[in-house]
C-alpha positions as CSV (number, residue, x, y, z in Angstrom):
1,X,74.4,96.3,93.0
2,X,75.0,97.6,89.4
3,X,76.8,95.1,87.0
4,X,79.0,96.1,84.3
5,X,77.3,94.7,81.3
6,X,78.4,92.8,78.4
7,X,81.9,91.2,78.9
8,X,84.4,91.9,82.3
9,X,86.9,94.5,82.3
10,X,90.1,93.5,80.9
11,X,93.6,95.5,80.1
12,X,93.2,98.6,78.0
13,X,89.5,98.9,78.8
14,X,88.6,102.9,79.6
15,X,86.6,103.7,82.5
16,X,85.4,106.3,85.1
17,X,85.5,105.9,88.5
18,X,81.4,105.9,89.7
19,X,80.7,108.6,92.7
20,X,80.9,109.1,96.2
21,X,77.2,108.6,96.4
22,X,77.4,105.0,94.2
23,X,80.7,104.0,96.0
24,X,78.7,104.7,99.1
25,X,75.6,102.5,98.2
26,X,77.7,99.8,97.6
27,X,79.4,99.3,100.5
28,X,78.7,97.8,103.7
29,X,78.5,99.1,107.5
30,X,82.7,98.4,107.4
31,X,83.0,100.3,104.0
32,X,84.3,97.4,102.0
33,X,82.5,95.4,99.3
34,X,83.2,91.1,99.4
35,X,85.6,92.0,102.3
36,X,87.8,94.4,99.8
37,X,87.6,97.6,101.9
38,X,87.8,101.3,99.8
39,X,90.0,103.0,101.3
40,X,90.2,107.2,101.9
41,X,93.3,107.0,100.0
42,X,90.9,106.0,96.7
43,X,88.0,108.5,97.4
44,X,90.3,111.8,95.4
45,X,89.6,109.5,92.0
46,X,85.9,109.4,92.0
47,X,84.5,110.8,89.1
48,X,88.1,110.0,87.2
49,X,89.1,108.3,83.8
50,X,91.7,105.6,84.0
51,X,92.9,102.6,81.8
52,X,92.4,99.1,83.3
53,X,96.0,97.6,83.6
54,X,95.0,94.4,84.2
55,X,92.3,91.9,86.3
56,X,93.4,90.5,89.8
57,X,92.7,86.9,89.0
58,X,95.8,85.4,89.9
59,X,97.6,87.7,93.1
60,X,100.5,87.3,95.4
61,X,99.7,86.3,98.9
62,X,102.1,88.0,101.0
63,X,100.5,87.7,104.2
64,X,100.7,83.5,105.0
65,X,103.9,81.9,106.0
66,X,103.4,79.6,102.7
67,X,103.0,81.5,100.5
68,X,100.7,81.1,97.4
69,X,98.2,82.6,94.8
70,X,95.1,83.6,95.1
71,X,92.0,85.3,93.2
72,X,90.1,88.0,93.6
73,X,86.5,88.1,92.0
74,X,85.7,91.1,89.8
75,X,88.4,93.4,90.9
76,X,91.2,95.2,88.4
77,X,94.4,97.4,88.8
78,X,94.0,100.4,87.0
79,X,96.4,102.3,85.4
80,X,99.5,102.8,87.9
81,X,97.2,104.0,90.8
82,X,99.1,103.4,94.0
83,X,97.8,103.8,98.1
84,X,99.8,107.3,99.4
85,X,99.7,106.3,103.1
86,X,97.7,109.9,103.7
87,X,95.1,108.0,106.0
88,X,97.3,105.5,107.3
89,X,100.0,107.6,108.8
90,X,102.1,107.3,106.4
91,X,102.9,104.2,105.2
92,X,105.4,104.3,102.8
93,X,104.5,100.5,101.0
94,X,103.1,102.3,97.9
95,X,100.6,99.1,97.1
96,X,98.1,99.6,94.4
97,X,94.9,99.9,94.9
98,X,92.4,97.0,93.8
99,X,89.1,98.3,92.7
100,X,86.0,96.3,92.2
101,X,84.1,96.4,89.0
102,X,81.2,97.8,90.5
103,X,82.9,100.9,91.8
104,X,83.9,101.7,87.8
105,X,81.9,101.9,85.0
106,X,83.3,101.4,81.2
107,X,83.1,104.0,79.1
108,X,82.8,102.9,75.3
109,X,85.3,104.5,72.4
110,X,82.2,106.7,70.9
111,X,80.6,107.6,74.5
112,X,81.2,110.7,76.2
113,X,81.8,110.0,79.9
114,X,79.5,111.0,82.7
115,X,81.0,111.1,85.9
116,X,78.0,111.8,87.4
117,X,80.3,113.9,90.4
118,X,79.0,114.2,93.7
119,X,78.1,116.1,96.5
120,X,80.9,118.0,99.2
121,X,78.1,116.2,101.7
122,X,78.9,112.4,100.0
123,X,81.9,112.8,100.1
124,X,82.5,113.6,103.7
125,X,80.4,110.6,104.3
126,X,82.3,108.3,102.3
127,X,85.5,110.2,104.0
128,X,83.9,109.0,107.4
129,X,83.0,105.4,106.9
130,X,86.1,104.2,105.3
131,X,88.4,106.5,107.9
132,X,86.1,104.3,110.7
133,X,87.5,101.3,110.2
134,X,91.4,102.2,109.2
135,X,92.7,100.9,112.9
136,X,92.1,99.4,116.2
137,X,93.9,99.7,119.3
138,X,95.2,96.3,121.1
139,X,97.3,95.6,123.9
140,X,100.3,93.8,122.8
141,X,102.7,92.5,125.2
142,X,101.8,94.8,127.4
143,X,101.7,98.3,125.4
144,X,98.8,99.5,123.4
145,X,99.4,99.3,119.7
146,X,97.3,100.4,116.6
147,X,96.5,97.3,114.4
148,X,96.0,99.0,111.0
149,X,93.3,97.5,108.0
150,X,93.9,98.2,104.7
151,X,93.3,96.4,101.3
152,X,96.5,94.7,101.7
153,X,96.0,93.2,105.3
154,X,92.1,91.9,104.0
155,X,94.0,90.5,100.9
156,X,93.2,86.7,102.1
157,X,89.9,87.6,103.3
158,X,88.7,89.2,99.9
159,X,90.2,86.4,97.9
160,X,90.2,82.6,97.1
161,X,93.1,80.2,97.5
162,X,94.2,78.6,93.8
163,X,95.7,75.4,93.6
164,X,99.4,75.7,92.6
165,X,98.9,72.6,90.3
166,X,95.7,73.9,88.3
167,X,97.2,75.0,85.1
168,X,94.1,77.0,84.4
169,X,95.1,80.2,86.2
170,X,98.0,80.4,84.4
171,X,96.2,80.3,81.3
172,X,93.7,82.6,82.2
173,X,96.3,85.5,82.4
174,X,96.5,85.3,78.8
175,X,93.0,85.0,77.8
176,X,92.4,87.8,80.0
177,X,94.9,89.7,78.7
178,X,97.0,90.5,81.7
179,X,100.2,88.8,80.0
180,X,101.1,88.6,76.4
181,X,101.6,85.1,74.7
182,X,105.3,85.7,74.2
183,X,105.8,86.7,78.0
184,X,103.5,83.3,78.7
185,X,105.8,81.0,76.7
186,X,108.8,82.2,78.2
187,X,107.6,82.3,81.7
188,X,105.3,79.3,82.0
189,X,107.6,76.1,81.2
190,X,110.3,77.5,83.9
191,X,107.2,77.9,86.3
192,X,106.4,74.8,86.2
193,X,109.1,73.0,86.1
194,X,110.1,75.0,89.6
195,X,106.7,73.7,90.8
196,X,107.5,70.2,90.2
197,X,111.0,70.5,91.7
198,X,109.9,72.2,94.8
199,X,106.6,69.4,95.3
200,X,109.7,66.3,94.8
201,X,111.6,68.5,97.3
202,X,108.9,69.3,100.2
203,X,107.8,65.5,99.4
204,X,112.0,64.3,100.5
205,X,112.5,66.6,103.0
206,X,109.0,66.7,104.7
207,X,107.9,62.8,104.1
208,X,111.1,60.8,103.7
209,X,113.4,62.7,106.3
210,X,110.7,64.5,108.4
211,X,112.4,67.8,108.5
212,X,110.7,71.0,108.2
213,X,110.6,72.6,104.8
214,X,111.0,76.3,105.2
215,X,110.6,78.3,101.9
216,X,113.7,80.6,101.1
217,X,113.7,82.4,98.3
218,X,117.4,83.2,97.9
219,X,120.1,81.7,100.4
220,X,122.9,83.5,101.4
221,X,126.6,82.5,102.5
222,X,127.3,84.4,105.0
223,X,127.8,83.2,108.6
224,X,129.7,85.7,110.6
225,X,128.0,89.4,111.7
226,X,127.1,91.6,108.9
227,X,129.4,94.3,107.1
228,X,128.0,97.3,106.3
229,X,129.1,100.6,105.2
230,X,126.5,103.4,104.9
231,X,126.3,105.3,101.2
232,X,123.9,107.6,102.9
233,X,122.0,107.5,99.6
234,X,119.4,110.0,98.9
235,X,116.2,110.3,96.4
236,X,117.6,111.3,92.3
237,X,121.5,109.6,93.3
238,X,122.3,106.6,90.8
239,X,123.2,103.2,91.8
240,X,124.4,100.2,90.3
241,X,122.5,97.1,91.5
242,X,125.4,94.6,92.5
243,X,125.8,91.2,90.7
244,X,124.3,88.1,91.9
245,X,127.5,86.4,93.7
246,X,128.0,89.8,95.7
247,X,124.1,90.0,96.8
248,X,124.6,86.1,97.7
249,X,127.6,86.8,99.7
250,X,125.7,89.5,101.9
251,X,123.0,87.5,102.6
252,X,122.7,85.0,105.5
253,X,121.5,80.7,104.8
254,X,118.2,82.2,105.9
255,X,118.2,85.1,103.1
256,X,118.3,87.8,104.7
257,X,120.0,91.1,105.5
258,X,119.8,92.6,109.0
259,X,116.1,91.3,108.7
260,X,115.3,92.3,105.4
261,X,114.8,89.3,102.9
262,X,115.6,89.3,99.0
263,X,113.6,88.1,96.7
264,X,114.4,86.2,93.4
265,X,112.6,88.2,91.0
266,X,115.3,90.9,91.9
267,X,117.8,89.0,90.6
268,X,116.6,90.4,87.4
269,X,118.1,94.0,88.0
270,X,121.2,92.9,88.9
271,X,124.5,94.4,87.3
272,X,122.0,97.2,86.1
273,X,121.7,101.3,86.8
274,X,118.5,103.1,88.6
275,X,118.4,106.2,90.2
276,X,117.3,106.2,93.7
277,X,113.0,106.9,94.2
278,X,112.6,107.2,97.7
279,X,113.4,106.4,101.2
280,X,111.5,104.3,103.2
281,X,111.3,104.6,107.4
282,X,107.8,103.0,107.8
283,X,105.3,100.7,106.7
284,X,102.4,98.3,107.7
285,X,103.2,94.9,108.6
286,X,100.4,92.6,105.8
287,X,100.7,89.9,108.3
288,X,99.6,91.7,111.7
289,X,98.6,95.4,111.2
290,X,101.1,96.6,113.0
291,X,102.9,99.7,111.7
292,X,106.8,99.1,111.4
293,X,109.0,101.1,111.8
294,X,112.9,100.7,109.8
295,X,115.6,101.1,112.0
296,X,117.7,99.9,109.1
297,X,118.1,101.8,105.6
298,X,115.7,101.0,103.3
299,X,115.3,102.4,99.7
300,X,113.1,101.7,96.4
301,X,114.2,102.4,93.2
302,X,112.9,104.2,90.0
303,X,111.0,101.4,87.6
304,X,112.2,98.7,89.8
305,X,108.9,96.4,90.5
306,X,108.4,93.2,91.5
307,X,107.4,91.4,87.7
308,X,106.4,88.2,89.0
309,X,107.9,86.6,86.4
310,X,111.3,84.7,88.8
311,X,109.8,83.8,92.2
312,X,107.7,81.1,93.2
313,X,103.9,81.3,93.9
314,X,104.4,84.7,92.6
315,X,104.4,83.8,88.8
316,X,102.2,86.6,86.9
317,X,101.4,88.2,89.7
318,X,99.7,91.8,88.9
319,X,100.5,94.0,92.0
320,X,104.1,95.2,90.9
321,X,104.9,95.8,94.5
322,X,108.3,98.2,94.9
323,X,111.0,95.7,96.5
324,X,112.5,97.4,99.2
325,X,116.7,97.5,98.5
326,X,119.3,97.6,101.2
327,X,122.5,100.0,101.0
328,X,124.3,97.3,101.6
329,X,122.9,95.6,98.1
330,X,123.8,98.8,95.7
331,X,126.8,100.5,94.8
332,X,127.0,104.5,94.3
333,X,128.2,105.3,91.1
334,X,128.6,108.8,89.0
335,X,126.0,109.2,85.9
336,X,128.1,112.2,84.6
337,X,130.8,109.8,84.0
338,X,128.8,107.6,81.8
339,X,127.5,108.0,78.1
340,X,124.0,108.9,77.8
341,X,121.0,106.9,76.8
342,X,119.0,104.2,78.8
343,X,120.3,103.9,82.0
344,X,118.1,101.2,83.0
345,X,120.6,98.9,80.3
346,X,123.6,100.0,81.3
347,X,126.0,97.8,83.0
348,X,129.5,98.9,84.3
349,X,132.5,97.0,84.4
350,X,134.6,97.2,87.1
């Protein structure tokens, strides 16, 4: 397989997508490449000219019940380049796509780019070896069910476990440019620091009093049966993210909201203004394949991403994965009633 030459691809880096033909010759008879499969969804940029956002050294694991870090060898993000769901009916996750080196090549600042585009013919056969493997059918509890594969469900496969006390991985992000010093500084002491609390903690609770230690990100205080009342929200209305206490209040001791959970680093947009992106009905379960379907509302918001920067295990984590909001969690509010300028600083007081 062709190597990119000289040094690896780090953030700002300009490349081209290599062809169908290349892509092709590099995969094997499952169309992935170290397990990482290349999905239809990524077939439309071949031939393309992105940015590299950043390298996937140091990744999210959302798929084990502990949750951790992991790396993935000679793989990048680029640009904002996120999955559409076209070839997996529709999931609405939105992940980013991880692309292997060898699937890009760099273009330097004087060179003029050659694509090198391919056939109709390679791509229909790229088109029918990555479409192959998309999903099996499996009888679960007694009803045939389609168990999807997708670069998010082979995340563990097509990575390595880090150790949550090796400090290099953490420094890595900076000499590989995926975070900037400043962000590092401010970030780092608090991660660690939540490390060592959380070890003393599972070493009390697991050791000393022999009870389980079940990771919650953010409990809740609510006991009794849920209180909703539907806003009916649609795409382009504006919401206020509600304040800390009044998330907290919502959420049960286990963290969650009529089964969703929320996450810490979403603590971050509290108190602030978005406008709605998109509703979201369906999406594929990372742990199992299985395609689920929302019975409960279920939004994402415009520029709201998971940083990384807040929750545990997750610290400068690349994949800036929407969070998925409850109604319940926002509060309609109306924009023409506001001042203009950056809504995404705005906070009202009630």
């Amino acid at each position: 397989m062709e190597r990119l030459k000289k040094r690896d691809l780090k953030h700002g880096d300009l490349v081209v997508v290599k062809s169908a033909k290349e892509i092709l010759n590099s995969l094997d008879g499952e169309g992935s490449l170290a397990s990482l499969p290349f999905m239809p969804e990524m077939i439309r940029y071949c031939g393309c000219c992105f940015v590299v956002d950043k390298r996937a050294d140091k990744v999210c694991d959302s798929i084990n019940l502990i949750p951790g870090s992991r790396k993935m060898s000679n793989t990048v993000l680029l640009e904002d380049l996120r999955c559409d769901g076209s070839a997996h009916d529709g999931c609405q996750a939105e992940c980013r796509l991880f692309w292997k080196e060898t699937w890009l090549r760099r273009i330097e600042s004087n060179a003029v780019p050659n694509p090198n585009r391919s056939t109709g013919d390679d791509f229909k056969e790229l088109e029918e070896l990555t479409t192959r493997h998309i999903f099996e059918t499996k009888e679960i509890k007694g009803r045939q069910a389609k168990i999807y594969r997708c670069q998010a469900t082979e995340l563990c496969t097509a990575s390595t476990l880090l150790s949550i006390w090796d400090p290099r991985p953490y420094i890595n992000e900076v000499t590989n440019r995926n975070v900037p010093i400043g962000r590092f500084l401010r970030v780092f002491p608090r991660a660690f620091m939540e490390v060592l609390l959380l070890k003393i903690r599972r070493i009390f609770l697991y050791r000393i009093l022999g009870k389980s230690d079940k990771w919650i990100q953010v409990a809740g205080t609510r006991t009794g049966k849920a209180i909703y009342e539907p806003l009916g929200l649609q795409p382009g209305d504006w919401v206020q993210v509600k304040t800390r206490e009044e998330i907290i209040a919502i959420l049960t001791p286990e963290g969650k909201d009529r089964g969703l959970s929320f996450d810490r680093d979403m603590f971050h947009y509290c108190g602030k203004i978005y406008r709605v992106r998109k509703r979201v009905d369906r999406v594929i379960d990372d742990r199992n394949g299985q395609m689920v379907e929302l019975k409960s509302d279920c939004l994402t918001l415009d520029g709201v991403v998971c940083t990384g920067d807040r929750s545990v295990y997750k610290y400068f984590c690349p994949r800036a994965d929407y969070p998925f909001w409850r109604e319940n969690w926002l509060r309609r509010i109306d924009i023409s009633t506001h001042p203009k300028g950056d809504t995404k600083r705005w906070r009202i007081f009630n």
